[in-house]
C-alpha positions as CSV (number, residue, x, y, z in Angstrom):
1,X,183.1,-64.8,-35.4
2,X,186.9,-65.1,-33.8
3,X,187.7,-63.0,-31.6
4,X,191.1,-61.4,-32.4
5,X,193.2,-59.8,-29.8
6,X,195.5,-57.1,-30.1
7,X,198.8,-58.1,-28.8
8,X,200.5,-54.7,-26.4
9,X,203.9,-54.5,-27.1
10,X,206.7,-55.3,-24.4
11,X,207.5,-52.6,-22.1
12,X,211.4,-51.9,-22.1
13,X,213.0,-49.8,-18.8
14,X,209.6,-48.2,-18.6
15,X,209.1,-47.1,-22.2
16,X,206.5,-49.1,-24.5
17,X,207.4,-49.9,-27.9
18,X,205.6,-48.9,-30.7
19,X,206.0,-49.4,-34.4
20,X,207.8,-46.7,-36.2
21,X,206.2,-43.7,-38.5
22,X,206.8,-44.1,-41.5
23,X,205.3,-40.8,-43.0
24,X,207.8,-38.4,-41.9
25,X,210.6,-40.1,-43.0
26,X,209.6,-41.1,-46.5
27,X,208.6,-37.0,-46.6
28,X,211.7,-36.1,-46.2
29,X,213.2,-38.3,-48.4
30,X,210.8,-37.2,-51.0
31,X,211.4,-33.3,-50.4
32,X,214.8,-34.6,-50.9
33,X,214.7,-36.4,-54.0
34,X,212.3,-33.5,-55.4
35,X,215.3,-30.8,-54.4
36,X,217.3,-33.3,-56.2
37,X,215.7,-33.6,-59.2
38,X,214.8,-29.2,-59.5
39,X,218.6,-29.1,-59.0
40,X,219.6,-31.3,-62.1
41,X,216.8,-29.9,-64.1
42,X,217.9,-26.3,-63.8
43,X,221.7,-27.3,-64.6
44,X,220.5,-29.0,-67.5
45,X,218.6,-25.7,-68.4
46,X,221.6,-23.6,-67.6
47,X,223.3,-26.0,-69.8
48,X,221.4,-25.5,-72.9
49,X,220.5,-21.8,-72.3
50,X,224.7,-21.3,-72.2
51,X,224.5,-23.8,-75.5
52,X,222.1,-21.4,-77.1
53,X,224.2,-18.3,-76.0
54,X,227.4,-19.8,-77.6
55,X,226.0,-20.6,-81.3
56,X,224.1,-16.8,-80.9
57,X,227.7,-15.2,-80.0
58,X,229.0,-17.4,-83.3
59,X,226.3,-16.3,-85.4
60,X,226.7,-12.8,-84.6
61,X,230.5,-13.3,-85.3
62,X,229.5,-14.5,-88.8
63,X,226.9,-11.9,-89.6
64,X,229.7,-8.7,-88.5
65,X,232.3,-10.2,-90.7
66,X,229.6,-10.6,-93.4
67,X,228.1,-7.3,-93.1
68,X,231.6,-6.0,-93.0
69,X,232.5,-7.4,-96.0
70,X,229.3,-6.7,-98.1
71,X,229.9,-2.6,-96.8
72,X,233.2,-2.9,-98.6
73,X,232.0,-4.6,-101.6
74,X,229.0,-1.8,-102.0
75,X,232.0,1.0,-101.4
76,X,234.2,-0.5,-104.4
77,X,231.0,-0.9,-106.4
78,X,230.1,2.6,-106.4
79,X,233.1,3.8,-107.0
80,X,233.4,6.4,-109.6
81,X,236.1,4.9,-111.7
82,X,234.7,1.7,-111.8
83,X,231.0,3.0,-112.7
84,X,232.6,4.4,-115.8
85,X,234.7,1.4,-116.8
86,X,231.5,-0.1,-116.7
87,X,229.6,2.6,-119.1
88,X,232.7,2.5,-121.6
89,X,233.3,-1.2,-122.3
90,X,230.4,-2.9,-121.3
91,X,227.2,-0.5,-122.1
92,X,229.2,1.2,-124.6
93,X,228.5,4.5,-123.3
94,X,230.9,7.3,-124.5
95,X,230.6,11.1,-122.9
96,X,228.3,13.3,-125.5
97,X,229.7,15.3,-128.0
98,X,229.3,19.2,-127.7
99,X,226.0,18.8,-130.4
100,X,224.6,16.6,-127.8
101,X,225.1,18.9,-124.5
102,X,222.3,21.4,-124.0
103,X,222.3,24.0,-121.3
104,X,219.5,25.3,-119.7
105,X,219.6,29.0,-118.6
């Protein structure tokens, strides 16, 4: 078999060199990048949530004036005048005649 030898590295002003570790830095570059990336992904929840909140406030808008409007309908429905239009012309009710009342005692 060959014998291989391990080279030293060159003293320089007393210090050796040595290669550099890697693992630290590419660490923090990825607790970087994964601080990074929470960041975007919570605006773009933020984003969507306020979305959400914006077509809710709209359809509550919508459902007030509706309710609003189907309140007055059911007022002007039960109004007295028209519920006896309504008994006159198109049920062709009339009030009874005085053979048709009888009291109770």
């Amino acid at each position: 078999m060959s014998d291989t030898s391990i080279r030293t590295l060159p003293k320089i002003n007393g210090f050796a060199l040595r290669r550099p570790n890697l693992v630290p830095v590419l660490g923090f570059i990825g607790l970087v990048l994964a601080v990074s990336l929470f960041f975007v992904w919570s605006r773009v929840q933020v984003t969507g949530l306020e979305y959400e909140i914006s077509q809710m406030e709209s359809n509550l808008r919508d459902l007030k004036q509706e309710t609003s409007n189907l309140r007055l309908e059911a007022a002007s429905l039960s109004s007295p005048e028209r519920i006896e239009r309504v008994a006159r012309k198109e049920l062709n009710l009339r009030l009874p005649s005085a053979e048709q009342v009888i009291t109770v005692d």
